[in-house]
N, CA, C and O atoms as a Maestro MAE file, in Angstrom:
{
 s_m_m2io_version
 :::
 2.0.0
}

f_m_ct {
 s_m_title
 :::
 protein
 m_atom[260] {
  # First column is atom index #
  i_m_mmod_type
  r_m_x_coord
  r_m_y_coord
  r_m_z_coord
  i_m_residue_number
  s_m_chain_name
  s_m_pdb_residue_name
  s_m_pdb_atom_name
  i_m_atomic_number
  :::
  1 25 8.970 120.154 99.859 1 A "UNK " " N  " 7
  2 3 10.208 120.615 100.486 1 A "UNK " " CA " 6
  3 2 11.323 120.646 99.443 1 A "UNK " " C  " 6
  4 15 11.556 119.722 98.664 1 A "UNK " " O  " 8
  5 25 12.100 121.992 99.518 2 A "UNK " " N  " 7
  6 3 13.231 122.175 98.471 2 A "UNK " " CA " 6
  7 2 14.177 120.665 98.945 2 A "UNK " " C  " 6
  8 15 14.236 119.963 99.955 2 A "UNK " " O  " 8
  9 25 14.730 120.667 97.791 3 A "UNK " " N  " 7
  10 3 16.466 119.737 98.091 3 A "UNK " " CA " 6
  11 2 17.308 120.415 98.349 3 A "UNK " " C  " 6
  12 15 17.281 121.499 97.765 3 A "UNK " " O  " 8
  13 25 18.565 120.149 99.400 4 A "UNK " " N  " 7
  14 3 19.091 120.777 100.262 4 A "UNK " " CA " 6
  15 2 20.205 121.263 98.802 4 A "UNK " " C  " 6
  16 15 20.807 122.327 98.941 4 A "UNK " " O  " 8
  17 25 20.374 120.655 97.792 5 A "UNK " " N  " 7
  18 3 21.362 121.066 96.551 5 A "UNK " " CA " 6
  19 2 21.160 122.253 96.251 5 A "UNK " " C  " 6
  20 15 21.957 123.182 96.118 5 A "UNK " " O  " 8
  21 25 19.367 122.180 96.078 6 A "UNK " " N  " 7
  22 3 18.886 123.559 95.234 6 A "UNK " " CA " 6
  23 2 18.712 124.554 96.346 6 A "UNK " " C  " 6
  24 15 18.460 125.697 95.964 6 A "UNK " " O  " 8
  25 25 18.787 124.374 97.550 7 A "UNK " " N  " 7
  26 3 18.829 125.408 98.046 7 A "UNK " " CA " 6
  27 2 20.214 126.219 98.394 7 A "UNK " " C  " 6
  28 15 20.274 127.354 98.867 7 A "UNK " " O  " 8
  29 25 21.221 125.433 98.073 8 A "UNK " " N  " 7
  30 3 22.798 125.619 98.381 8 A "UNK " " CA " 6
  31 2 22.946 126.226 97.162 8 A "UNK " " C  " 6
  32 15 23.583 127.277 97.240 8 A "UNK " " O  " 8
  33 25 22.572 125.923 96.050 9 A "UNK " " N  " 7
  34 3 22.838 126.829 94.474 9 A "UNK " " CA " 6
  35 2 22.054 128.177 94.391 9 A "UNK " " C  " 6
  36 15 22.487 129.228 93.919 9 A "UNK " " O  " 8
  37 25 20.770 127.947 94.960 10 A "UNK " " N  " 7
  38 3 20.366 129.351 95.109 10 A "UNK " " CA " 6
  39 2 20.835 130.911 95.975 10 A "UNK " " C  " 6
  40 15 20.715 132.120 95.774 10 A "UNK " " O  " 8
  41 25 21.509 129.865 97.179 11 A "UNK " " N  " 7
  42 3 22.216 130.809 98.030 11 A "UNK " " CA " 6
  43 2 23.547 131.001 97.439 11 A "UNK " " C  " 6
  44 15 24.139 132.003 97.840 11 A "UNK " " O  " 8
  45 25 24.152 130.265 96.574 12 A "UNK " " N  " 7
  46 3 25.252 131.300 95.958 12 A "UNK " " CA " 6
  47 2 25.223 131.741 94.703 12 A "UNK " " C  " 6
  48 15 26.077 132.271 93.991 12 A "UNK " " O  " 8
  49 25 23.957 131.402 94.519 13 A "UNK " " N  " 7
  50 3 23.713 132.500 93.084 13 A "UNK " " CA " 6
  51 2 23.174 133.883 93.589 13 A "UNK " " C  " 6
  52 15 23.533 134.951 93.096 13 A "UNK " " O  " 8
  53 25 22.403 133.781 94.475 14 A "UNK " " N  " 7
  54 3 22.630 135.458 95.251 14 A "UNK " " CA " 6
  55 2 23.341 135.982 96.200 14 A "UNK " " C  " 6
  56 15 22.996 136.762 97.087 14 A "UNK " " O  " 8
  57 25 24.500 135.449 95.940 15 A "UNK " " N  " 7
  58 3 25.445 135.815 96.651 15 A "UNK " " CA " 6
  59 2 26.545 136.384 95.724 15 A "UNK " " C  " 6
  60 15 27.173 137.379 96.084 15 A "UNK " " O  " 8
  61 25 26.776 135.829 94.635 16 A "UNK " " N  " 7
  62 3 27.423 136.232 93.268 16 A "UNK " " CA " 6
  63 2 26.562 137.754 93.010 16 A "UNK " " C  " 6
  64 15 27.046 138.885 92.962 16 A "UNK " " O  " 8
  65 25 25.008 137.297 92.858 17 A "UNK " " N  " 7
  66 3 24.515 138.120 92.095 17 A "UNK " " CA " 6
  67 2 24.445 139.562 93.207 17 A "UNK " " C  " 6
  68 15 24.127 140.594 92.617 17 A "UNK " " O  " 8
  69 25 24.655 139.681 94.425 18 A "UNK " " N  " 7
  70 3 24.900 140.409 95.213 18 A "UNK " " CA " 6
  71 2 26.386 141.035 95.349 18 A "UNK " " C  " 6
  72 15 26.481 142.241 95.577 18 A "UNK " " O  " 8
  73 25 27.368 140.361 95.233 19 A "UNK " " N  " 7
  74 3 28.835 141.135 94.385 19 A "UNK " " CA " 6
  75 2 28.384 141.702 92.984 19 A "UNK " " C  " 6
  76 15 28.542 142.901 92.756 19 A "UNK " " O  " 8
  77 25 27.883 140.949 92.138 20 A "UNK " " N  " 7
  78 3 27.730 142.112 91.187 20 A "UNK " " CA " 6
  79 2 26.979 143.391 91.218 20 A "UNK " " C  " 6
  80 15 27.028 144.192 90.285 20 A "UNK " " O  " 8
  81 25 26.214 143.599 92.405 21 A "UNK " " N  " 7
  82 3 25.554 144.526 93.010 21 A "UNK " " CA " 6
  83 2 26.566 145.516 93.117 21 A "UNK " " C  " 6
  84 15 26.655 146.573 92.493 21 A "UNK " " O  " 8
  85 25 27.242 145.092 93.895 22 A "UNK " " N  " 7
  86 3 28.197 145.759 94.790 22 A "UNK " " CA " 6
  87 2 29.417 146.323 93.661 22 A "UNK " " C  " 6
  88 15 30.106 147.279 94.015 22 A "UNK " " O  " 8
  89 25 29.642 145.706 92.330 23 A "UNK " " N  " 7
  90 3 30.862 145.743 91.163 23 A "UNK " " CA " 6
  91 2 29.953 146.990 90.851 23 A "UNK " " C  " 6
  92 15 30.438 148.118 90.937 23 A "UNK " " O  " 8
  93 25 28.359 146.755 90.411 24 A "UNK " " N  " 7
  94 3 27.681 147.793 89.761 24 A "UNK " " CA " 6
  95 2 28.072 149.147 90.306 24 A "UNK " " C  " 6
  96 15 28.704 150.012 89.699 24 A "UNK " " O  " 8
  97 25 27.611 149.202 91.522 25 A "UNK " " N  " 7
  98 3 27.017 150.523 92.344 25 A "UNK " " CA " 6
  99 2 28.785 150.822 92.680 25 A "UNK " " C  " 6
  100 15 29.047 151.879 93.253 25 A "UNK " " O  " 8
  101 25 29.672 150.102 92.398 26 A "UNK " " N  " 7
  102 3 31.390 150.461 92.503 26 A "UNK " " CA " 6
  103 2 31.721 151.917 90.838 26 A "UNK " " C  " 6
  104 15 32.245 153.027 90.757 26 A "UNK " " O  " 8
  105 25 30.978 150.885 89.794 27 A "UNK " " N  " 7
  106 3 31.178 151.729 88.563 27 A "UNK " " CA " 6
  107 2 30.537 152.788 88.324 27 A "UNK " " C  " 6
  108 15 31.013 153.603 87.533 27 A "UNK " " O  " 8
  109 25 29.156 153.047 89.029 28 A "UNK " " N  " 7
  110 3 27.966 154.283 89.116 28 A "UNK " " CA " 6
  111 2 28.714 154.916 90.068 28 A "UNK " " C  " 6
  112 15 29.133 155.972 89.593 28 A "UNK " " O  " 8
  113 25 29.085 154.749 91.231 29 A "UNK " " N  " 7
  114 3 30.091 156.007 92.055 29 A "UNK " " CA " 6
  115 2 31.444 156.609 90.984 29 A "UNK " " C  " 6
  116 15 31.743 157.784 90.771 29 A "UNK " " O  " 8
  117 25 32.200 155.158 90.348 30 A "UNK " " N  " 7
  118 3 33.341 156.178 89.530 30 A "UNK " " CA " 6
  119 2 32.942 157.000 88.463 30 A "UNK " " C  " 6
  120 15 33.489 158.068 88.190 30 A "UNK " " O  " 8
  121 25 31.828 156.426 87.752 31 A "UNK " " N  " 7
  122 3 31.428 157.412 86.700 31 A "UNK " " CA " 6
  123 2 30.984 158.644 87.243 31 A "UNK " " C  " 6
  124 15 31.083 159.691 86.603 31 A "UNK " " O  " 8
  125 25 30.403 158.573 88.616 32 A "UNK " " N  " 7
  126 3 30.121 160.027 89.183 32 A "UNK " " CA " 6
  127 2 31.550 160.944 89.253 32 A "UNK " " C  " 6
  128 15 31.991 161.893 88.606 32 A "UNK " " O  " 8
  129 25 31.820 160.481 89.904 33 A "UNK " " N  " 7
  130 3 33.199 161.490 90.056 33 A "UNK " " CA " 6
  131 2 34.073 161.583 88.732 33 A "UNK " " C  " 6
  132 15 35.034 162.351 88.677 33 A "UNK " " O  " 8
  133 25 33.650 160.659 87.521 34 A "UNK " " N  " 7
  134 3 34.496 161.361 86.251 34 A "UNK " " CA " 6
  135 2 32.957 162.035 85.468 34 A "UNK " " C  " 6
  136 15 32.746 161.747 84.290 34 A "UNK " " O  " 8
  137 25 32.426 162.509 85.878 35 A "UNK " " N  " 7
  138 3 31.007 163.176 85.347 35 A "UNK " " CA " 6
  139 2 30.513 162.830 84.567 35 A "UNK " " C  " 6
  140 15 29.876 163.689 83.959 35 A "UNK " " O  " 8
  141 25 30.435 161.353 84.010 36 A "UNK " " N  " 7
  142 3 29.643 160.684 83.288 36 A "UNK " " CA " 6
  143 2 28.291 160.285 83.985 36 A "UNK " " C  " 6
  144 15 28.020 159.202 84.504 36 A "UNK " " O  " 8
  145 25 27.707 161.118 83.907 37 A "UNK " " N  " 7
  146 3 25.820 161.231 84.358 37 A "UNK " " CA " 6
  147 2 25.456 160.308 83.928 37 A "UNK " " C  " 6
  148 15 25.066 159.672 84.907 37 A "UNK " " O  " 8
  149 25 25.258 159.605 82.888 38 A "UNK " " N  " 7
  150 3 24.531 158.799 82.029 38 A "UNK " " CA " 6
  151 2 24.800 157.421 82.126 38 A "UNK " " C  " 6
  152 15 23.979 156.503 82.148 38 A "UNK " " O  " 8
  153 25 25.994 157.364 82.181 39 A "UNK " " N  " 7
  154 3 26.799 156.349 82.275 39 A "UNK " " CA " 6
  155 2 26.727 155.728 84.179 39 A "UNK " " C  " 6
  156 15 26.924 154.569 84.546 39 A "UNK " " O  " 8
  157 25 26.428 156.797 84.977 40 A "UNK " " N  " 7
  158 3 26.943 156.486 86.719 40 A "UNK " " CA " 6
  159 2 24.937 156.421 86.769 40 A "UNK " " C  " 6
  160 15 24.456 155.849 87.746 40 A "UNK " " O  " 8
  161 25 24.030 156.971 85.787 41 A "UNK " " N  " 7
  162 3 22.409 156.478 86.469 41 A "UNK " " CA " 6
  163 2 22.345 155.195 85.786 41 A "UNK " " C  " 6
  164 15 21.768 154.301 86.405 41 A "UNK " " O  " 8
  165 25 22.996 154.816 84.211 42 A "UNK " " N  " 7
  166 3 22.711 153.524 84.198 42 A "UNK " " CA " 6
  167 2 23.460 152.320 85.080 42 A "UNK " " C  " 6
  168 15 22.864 151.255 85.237 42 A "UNK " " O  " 8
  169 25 24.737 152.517 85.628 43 A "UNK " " N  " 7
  170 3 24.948 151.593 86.570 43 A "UNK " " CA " 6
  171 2 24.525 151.420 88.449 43 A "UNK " " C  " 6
  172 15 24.721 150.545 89.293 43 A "UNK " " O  " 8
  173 25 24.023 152.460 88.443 44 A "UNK " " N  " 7
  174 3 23.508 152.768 89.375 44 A "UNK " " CA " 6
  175 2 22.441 151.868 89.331 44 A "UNK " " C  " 6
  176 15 22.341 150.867 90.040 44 A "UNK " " O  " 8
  177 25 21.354 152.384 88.172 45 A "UNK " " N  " 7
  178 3 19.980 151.262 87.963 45 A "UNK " " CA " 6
  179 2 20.135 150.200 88.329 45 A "UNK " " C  " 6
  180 15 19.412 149.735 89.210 45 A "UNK " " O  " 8
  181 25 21.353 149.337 87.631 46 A "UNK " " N  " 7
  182 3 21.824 147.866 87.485 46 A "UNK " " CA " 6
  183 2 21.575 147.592 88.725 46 A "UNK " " C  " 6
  184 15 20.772 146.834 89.268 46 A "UNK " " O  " 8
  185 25 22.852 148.745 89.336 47 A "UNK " " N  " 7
  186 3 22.956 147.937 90.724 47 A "UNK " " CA " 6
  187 2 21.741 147.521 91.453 47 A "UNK " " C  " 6
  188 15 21.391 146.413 91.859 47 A "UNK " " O  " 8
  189 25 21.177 148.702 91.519 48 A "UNK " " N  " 7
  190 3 19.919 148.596 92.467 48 A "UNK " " CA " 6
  191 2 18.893 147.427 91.958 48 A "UNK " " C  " 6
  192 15 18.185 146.984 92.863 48 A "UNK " " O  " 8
  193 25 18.708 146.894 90.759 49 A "UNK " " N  " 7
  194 3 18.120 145.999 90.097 49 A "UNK " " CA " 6
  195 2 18.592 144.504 91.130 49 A "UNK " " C  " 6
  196 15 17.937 143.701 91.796 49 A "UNK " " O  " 8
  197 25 20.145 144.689 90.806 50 A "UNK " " N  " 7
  198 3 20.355 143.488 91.037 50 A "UNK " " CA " 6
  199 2 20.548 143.542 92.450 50 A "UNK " " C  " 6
  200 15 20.634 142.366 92.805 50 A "UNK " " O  " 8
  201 25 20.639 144.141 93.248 51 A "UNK " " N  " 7
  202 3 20.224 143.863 95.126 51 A "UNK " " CA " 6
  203 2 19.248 143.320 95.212 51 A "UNK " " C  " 6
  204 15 19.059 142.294 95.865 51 A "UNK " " O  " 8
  205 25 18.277 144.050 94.420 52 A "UNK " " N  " 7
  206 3 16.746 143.854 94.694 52 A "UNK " " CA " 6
  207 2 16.389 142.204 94.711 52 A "UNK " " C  " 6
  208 15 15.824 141.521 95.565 52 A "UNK " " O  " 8
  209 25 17.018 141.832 93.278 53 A "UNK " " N  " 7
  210 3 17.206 140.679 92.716 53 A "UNK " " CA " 6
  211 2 17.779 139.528 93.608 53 A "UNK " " C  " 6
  212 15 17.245 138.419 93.565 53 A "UNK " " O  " 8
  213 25 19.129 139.832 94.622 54 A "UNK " " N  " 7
  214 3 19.254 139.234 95.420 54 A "UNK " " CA " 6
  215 2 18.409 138.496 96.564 54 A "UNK " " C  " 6
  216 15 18.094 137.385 96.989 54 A "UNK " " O  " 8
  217 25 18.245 139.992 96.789 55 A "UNK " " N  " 7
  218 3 17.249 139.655 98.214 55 A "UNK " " CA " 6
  219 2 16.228 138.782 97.762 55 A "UNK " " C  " 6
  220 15 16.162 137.606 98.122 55 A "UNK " " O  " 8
  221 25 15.488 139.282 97.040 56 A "UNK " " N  " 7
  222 3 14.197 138.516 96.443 56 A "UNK " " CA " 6
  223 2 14.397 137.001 96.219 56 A "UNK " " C  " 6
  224 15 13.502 136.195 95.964 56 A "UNK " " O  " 8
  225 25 15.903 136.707 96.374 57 A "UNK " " N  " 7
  226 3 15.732 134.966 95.918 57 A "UNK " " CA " 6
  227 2 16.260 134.574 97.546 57 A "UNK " " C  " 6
  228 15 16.286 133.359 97.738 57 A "UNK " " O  " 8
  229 25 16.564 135.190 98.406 58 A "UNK " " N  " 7
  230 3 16.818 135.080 100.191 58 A "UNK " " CA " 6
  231 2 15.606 135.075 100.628 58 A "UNK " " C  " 6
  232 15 15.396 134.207 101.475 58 A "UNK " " O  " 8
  233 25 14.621 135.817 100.320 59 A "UNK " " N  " 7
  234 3 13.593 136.507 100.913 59 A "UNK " " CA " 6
  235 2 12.289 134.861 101.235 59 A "UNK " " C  " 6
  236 15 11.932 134.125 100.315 59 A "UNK " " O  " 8
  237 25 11.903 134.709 102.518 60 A "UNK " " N  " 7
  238 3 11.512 133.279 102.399 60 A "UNK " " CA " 6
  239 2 9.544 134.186 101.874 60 A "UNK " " C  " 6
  240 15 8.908 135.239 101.922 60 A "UNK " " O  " 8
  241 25 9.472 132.558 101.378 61 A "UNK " " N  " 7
  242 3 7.822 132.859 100.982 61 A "UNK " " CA " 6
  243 2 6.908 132.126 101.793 61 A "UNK " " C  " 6
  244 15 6.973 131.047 102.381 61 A "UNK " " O  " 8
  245 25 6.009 133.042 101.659 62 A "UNK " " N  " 7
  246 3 4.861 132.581 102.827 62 A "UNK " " CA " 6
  247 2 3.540 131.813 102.501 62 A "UNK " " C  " 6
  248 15 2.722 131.317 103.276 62 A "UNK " " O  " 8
  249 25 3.562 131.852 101.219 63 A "UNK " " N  " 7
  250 3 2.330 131.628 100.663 63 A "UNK " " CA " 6
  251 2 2.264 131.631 99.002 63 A "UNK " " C  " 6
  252 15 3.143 132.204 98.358 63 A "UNK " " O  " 8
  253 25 1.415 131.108 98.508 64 A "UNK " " N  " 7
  254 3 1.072 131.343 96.964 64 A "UNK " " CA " 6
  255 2 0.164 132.774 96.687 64 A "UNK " " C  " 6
  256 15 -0.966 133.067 97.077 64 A "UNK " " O  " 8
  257 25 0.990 133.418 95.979 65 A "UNK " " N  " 7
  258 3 -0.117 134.872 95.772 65 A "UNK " " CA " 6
  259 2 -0.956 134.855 94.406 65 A "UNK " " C  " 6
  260 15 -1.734 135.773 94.148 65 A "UNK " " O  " 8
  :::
 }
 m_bond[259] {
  # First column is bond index #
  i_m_from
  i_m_to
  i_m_order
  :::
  1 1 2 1
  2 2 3 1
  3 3 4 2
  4 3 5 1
  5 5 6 1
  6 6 7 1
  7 7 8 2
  8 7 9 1
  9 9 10 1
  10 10 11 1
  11 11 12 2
  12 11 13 1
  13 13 14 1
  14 14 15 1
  15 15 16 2
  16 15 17 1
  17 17 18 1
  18 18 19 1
  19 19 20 2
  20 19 21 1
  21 21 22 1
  22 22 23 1
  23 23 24 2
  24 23 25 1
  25 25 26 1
  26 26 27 1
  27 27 28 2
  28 27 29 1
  29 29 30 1
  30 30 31 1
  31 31 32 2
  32 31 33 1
  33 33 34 1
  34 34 35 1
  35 35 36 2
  36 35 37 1
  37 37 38 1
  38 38 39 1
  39 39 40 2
  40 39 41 1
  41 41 42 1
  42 42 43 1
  43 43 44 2
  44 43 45 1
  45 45 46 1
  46 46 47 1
  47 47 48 2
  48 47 49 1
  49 49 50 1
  50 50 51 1
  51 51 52 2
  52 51 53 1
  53 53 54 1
  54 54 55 1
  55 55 56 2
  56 55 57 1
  57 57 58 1
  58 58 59 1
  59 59 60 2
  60 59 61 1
  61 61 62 1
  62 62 63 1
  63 63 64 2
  64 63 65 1
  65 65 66 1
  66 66 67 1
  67 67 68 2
  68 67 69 1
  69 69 70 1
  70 70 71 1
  71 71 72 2
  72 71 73 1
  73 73 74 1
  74 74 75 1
  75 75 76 2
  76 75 77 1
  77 77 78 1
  78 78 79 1
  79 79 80 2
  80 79 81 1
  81 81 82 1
  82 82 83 1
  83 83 84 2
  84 83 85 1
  85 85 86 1
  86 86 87 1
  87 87 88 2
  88 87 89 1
  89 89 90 1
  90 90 91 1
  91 91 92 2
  92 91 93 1
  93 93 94 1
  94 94 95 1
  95 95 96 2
  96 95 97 1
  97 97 98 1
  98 98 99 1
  99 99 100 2
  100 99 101 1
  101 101 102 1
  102 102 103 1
  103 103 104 2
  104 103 105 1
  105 105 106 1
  106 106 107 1
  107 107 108 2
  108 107 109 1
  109 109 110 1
  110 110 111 1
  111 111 112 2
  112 111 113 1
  113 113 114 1
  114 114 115 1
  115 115 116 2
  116 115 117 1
  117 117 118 1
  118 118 119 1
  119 119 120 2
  120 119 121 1
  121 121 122 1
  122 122 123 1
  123 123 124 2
  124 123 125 1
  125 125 126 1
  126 126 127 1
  127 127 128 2
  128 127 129 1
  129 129 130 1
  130 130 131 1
  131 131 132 2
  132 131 133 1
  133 133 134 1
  134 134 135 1
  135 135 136 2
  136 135 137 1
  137 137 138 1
  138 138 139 1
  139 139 140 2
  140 139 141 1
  141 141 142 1
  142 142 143 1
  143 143 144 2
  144 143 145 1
  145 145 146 1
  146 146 147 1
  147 147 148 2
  148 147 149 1
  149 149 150 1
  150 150 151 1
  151 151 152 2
  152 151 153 1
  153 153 154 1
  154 154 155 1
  155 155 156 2
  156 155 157 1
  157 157 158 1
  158 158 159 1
  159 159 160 2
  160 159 161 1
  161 161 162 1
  162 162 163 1
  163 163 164 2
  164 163 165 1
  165 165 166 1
  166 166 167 1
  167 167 168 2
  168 167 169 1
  169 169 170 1
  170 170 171 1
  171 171 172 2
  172 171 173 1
  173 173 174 1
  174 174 175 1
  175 175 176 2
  176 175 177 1
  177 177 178 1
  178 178 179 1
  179 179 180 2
  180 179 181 1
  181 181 182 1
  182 182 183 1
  183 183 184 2
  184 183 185 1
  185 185 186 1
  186 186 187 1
  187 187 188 2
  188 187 189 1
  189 189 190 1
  190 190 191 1
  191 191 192 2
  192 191 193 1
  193 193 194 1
  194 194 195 1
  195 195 196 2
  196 195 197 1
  197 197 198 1
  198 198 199 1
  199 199 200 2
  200 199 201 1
  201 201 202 1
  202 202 203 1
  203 203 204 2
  204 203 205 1
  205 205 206 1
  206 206 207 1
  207 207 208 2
  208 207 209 1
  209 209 210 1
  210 210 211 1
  211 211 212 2
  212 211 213 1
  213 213 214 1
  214 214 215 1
  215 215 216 2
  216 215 217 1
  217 217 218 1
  218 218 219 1
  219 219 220 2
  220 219 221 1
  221 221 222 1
  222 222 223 1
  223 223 224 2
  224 223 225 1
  225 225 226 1
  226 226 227 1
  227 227 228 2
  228 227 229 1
  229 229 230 1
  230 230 231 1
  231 231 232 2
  232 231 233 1
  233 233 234 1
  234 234 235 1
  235 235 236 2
  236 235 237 1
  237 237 238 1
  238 238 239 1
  239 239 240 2
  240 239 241 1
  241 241 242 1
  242 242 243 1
  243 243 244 2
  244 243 245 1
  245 245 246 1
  246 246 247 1
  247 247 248 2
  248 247 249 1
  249 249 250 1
  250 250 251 1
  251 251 252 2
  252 251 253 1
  253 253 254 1
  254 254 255 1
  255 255 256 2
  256 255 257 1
  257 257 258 1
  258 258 259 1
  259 259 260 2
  :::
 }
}
C-alpha cells in the first residue's frame, strides 16, 4: 500500500504537469494564428505528451503487466 505522502505528491505533480499541458497547447494555438507551423506542431506535441503524461500517473493500475 502507497503512503498517503506519496500519493498527495503524485497528485500534484499531475496536476502541475497538467497546467503545463494546458500553458503548452495555450502557445501551439498562438503560434497558429501568428503562422508559425513549426513552432504551433512542436507545442502542440508537448502538450499532448504531457496530458497523456498526466493522466497516466491518475490512471489507477490493475495489475503487473
Amino acid at each position: 500500500m502507497e503512503e498517503p505522502a506519496l500519493s498527495k505528491a503524485v497528485d500534484v505533480l499531475s496536476i502541475v504537469t497538467l497546467f503545463a499541458a494546458a500553458g503548452a497547447f495555450t502557445l501551439g494555438v498562438r503560434a497558429i494564428g501568428e503562422t508559425h507551423d513549426l513552432q504551433a506542431l512542436y507545442w502542440l506535441a508537448v502538450g499532448g505528451l504531457l496530458l497523456r503524461a498526466a493522466v497516466d500517473m491518475l490512471r489507477p493500475r490493475s495489475g503487473v503487466r
